[in-house]
matplotlib code that plots the C-alpha trace (Angstrom):
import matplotlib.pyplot as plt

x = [37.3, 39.2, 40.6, 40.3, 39.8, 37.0, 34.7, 35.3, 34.0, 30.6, 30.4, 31.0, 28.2, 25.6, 25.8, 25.3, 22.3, 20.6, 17.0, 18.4, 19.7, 17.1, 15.0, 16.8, 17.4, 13.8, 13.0, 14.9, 14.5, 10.7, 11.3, 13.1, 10.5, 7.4, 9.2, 10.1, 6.0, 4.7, 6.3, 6.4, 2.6, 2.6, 4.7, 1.7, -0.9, 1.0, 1.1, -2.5, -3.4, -1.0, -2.3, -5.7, -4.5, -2.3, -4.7, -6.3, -4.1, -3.2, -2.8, -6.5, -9.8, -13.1, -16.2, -19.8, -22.7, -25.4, -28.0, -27.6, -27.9, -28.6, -30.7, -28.7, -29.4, -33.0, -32.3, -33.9, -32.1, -32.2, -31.5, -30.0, -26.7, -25.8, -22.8, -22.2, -19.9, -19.5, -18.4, -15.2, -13.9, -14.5, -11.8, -10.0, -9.6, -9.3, -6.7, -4.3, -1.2, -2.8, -4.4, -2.8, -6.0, -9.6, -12.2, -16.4, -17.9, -21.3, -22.6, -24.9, -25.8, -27.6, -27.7, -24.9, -25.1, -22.9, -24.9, -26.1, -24.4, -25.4, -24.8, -25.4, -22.5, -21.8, -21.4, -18.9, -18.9, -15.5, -13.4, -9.6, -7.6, -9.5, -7.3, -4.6, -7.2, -7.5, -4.4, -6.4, -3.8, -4.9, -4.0, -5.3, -6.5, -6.3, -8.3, -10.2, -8.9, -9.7, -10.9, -13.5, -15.0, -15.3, -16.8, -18.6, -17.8, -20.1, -16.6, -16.3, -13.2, -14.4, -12.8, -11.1, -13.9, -16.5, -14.3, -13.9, -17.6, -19.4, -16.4, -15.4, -12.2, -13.4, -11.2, -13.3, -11.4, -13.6, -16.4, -19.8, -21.7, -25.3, -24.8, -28.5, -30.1, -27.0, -24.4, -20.3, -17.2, -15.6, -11.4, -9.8, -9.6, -8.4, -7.0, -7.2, -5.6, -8.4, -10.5, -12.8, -15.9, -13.1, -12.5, -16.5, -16.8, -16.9, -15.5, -17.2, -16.8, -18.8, -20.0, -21.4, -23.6, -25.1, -26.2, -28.0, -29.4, -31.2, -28.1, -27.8, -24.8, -24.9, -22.4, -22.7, -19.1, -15.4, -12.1, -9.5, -5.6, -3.3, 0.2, 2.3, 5.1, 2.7, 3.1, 1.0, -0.1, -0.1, -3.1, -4.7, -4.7, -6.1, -8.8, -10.1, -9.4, -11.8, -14.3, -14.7, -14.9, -17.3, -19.8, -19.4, -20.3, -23.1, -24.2, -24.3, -23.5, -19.6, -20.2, -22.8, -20.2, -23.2, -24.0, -21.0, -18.1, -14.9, -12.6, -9.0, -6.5, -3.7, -5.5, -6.9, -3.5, -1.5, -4.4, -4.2, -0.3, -0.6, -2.9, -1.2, 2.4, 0.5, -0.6, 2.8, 3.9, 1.9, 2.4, 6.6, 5.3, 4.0, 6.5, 8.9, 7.7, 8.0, 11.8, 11.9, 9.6, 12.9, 15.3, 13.5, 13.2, 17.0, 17.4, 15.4, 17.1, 20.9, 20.1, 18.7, 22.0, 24.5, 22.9, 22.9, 26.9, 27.6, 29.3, 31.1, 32.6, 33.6, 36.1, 37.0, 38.1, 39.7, 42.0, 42.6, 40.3, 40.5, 36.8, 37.1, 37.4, 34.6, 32.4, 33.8, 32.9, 29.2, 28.6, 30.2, 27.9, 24.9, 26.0, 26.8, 23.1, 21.4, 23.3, 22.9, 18.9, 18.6, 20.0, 18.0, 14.5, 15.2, 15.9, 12.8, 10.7, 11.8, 11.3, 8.2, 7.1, 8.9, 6.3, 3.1, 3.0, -0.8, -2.0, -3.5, -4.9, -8.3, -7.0, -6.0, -2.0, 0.0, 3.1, 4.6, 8.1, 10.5, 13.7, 17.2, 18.1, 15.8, 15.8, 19.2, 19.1, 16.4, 18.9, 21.5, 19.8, 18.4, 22.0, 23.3, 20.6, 21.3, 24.9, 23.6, 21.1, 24.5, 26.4, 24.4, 24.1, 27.9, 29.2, 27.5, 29.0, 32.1, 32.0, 31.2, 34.1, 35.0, 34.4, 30.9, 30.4, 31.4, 29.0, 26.1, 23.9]
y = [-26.3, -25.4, -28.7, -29.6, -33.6, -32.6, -30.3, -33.1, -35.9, -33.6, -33.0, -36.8, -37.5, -34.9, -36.0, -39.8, -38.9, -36.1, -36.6, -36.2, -33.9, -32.0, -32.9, -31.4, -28.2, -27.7, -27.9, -25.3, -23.3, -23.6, -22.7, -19.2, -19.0, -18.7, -17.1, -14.0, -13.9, -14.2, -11.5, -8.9, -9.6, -8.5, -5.7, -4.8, -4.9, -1.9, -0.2, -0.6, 0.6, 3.5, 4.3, 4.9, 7.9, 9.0, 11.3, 12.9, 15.3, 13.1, 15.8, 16.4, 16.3, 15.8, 17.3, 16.0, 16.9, 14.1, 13.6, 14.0, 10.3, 12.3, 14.8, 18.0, 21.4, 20.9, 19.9, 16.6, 13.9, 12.8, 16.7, 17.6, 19.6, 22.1, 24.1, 27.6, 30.0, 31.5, 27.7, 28.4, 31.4, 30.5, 27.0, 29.8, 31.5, 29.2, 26.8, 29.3, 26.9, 23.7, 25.1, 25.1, 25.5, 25.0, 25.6, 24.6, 22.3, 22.4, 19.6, 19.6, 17.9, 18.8, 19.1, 20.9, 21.9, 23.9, 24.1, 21.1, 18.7, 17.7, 15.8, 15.4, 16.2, 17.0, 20.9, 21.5, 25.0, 25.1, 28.0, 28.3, 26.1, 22.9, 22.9, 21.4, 18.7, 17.0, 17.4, 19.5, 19.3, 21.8, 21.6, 24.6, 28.1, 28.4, 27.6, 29.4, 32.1, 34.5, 37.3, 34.5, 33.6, 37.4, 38.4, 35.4, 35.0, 32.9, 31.0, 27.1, 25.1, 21.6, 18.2, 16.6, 14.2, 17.2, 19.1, 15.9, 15.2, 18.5, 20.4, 17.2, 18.9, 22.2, 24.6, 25.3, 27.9, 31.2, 29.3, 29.8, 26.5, 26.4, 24.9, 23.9, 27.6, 29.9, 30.9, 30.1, 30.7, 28.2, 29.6, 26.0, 22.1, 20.1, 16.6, 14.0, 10.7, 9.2, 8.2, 8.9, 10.1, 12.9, 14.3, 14.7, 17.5, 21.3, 23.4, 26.5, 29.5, 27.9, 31.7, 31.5, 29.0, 29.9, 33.4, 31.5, 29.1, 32.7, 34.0, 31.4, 30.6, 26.8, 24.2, 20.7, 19.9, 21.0, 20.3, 21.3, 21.0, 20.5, 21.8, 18.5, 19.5, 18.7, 15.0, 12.2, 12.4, 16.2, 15.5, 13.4, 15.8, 18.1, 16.0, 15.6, 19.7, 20.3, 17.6, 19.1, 22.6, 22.0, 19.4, 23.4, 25.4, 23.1, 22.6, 18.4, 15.9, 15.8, 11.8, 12.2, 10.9, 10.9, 14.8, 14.6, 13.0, 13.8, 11.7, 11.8, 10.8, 10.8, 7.8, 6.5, 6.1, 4.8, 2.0, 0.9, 0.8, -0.6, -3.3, -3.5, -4.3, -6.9, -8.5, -8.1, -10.2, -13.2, -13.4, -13.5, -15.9, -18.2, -17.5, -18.5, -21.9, -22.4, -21.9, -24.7, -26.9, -26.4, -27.0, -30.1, -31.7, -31.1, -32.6, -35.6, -35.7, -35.6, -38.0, -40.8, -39.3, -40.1, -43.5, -44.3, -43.5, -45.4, -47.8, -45.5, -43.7, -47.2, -47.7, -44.3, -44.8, -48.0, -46.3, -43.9, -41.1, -38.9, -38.2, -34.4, -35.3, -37.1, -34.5, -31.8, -33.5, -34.4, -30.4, -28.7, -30.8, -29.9, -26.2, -25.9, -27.3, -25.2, -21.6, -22.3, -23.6, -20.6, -17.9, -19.1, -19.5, -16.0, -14.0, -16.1, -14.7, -10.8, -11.1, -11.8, -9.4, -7.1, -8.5, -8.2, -4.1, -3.4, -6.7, -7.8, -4.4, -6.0, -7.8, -5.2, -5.9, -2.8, -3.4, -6.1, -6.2, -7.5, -5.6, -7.4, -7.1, -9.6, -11.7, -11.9, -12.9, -15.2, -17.0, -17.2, -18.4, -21.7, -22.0, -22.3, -24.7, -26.2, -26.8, -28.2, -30.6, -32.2, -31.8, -33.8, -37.4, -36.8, -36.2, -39.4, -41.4, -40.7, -42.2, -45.3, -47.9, -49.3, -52.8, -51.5, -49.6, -52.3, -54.6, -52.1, -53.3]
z = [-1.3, -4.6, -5.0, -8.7, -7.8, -5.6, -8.2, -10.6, -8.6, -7.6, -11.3, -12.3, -9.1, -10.7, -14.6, -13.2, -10.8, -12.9, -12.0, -7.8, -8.9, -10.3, -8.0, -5.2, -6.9, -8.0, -4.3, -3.2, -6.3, -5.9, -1.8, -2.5, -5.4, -3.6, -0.8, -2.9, -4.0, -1.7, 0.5, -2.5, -2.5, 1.1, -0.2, -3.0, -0.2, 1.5, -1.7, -2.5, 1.3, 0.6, -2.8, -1.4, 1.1, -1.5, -3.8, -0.4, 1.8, 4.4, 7.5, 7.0, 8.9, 7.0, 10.2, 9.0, 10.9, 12.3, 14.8, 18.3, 20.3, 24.0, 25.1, 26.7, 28.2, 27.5, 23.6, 22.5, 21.3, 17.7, 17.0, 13.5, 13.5, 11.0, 10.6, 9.2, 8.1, 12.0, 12.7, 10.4, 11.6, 15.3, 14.3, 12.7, 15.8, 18.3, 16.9, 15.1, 16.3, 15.2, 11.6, 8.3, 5.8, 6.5, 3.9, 3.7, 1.7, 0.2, -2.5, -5.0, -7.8, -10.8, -15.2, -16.8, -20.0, -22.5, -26.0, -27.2, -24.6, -20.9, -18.2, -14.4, -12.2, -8.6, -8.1, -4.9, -3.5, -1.5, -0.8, -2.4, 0.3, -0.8, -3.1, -0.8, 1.1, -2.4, -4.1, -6.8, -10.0, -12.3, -16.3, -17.5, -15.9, -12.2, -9.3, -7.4, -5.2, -2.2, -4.2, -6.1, -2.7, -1.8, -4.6, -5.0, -8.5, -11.0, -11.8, -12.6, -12.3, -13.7, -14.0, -16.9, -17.8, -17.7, -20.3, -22.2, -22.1, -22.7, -25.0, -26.6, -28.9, -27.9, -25.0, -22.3, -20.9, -20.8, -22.1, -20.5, -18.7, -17.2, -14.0, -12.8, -14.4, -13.6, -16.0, -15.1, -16.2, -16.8, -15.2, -15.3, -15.6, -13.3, -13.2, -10.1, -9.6, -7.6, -10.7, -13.0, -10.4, -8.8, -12.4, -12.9, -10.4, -10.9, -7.9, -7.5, -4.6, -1.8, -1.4, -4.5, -3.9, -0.6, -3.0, -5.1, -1.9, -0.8, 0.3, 3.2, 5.7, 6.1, 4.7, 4.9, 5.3, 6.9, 5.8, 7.3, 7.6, 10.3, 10.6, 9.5, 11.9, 14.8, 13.9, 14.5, 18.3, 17.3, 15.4, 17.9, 20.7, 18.3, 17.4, 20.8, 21.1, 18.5, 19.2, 22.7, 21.1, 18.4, 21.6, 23.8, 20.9, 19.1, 22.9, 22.4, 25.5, 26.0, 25.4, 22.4, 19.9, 17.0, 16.9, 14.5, 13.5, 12.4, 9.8, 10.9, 7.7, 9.7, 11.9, 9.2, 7.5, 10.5, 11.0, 7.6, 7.6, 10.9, 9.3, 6.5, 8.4, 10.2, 6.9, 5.9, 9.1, 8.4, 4.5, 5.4, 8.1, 4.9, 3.1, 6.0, 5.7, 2.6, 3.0, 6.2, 3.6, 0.7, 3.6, 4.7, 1.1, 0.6, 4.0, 3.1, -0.6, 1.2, 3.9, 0.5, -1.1, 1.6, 2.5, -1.8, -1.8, 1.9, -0.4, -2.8, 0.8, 2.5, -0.5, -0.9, 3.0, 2.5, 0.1, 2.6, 2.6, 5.3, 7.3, 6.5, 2.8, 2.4, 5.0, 2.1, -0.7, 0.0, 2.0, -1.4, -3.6, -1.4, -1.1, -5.2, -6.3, -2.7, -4.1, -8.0, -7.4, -5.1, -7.3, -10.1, -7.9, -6.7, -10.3, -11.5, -8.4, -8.8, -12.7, -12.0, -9.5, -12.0, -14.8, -12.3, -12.4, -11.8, -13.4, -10.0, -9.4, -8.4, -6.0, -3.6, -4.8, -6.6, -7.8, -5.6, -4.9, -2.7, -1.8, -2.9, 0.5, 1.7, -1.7, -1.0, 2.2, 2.2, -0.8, 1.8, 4.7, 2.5, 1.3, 4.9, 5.7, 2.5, 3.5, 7.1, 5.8, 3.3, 6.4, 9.4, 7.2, 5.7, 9.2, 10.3, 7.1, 7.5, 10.9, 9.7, 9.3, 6.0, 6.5, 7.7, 4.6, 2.1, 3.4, 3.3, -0.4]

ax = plt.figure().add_subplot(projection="3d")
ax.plot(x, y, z, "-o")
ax.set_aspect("equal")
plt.show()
């Protein structure tokens, strides 16, 4: 293999047949290429499914109210469901070894000014634990907390973008806002990586707002937390715990699946990464082929090769050139262009992936990527195949006889 003779012959054969030579590199080159882009674009679909879940607490359950679809007990169908304050402290109680938070949630939206500046916004009355179901980060101040939704404090926490838009270089911490008629304190600001439409809320004690809606005790929303440690079919038994809990106490059909419904993270996450690995599978299914396409083309190239030099082997056997020899000399020819065209179509596919970043952003891909692992591997396998497709048509030269060889034009 390290025979000096031998390198310089594949180096005499590749400066006379430069263009096969290129030719059969850029084939494999191009194979590994597309390969390694293909799958880290699989690899930035994942990311962009995961990215979604990732601002949102994802051992969550959002409960909306809707319309019952059967009649039951000697309710109508089409009836509207509401739920109350009594509805969170009966989860509360009944589920103590499946809860971690739970908090109401009551929307509004309405103008907000502060002085000479306004703007619509959506008003959320929550309690303090919603906090955790969206990740809340808060920059300055604090958030709301348990004595706020006791007292049911006229206190705002607002979003970055609301600061930005009604303070402009002002502080708004301690600052007074009208918040559709009532006065509020503004106690914090609040950042979220979800976007610009999450940073145009103002969080205020859910409590607060059911005083000014004539003190009432209906929300239009529960979110609610679930122990992580319960794990994934945890969460799903819990599900169907509450759904049958909240069918007994709103008295709706056990099989009325439309009197409310309730969005499970957890489910929703394992779908889309369930989706998302099965997107993954048929992108490294293309990409696959694109690796048997390189291997064929170098097949196709070494077969012309071999049948170009039959002449050059019949003298080299006539002057007594062993079989294994000439097999040697035509597989480490093939191998040296397969691992050096390789190498370089694999650097040039993770650079650039590396370049990509967010640049395809809109088209559901974040930051592909492709593990070395695989790169590497893929590399190797194309090598092998590489060496096999030089192998096959030298093994079949250098059973031909001499005098055969010499004659062949």
């Amino acid at each position: 293999m390290f025979n000096r003779d031998n390198w310089k012959e594949i180096f005499e054969t590749i400066q006379k047949n430069k263009l096969r030579t290129f030719l059969s590199g850029f084939t494999v080159a191009l194979g590994i290429l597309i390969f390694v882009v293909l799958y880290g674009f699989g690899n930035g679909l994942i990311n962009t499914f995961n990215e979604f879940f990732e601002d949102d607490a994802t051992n969550t359950f959002y409960i909306f109210p809707g319309r019952t679809s059967k009649p039951y007990k000697g309710y109508k169908s089409n009836r509207q469901i509401e739920f109350d304050n009594s509805d969170i402290a009966d989860i509360e109680e009944s589920f103590p070894l499946f809860l971690e938070y739970i908090s109401p949630r009551v929307d509004r939206s309405g103008l907000v000014k502060y002085k000479n500046e306004s703007n619509n916004y959506t008003t959320r009355g929550v309690s303090e634990s919603y906090q955790f179901a969206e990740k809340t980060m808060i920059m300055k101040g604090r958030y709301l907390n348990l004595e706020d939704i006791k007292d049911k404090t006229k206190y705002a926490v607002i979003g970055r973008l609301v600061e930005q838009d009604l303070f402009k270089n002002e502080n708004a911490l301690g600052k007074y806002i009208d918040i559709a008629g009532s006065a509020f304190k503004v106690i914090g600001v609040f950042q979220d990586d979800a976007g610009d439409d999450e940073e145009r809320r103002i969080y205020i004690p859910y409590t607060t707002r059911q005083l000014i809606e004539k003190n009432t005790d209906k929300i239009d929303q529960i979110a609610l937390g679930f122990k992580p440690e319960i794990g994934y079919a945890g969460a799903m038994a819990f599900e169907r715990k509450l759904g049958d809990f909240l069918r007994e106490k709103k008295i709706i059909d056990p099989n009325d699946e439309r009197g409310f419904f309730i969005r499970n993270v957890a489910d929703q996450l394992k779908q889309n990464q369930q989706f998302a690995g099965v997107l993954q599978i048929i992108v490294a299914f293309v990409a696959f082929g694109t690796i048997i396409a390189g291997i064929i083309g170098i097949s196709n190239i070494m077969v012309f090769v071999v049948k170009e030099r039959t002449k050059e082997i019949g003298i080299r056997k006539a002057l007594g050139a062993t079989p294994k020899s000439v097999i040697s000399t035509i597989l480490l020819e093939s191998v040296f262009i397969t691992t050096i065209s390789g190498i370089i179509g694999m650097v040039l596919g993770v650079a650039m992936l590396s370049s990509l970043g967010d640049a395809l952003k809109d088209y559901f891909i974040t930051n592909p990527f492709i593990n070395m692992g695989t790169a590497i591997f893929a590399t190797i396998v194309l090598i092998f195949f590489g060496g096999l497709a030089g192998y096959i048509p030298a093994r079949r030269a250098a059973k031909i006889k001499p005098i055969v060889a010499l004659r062949d034009e």
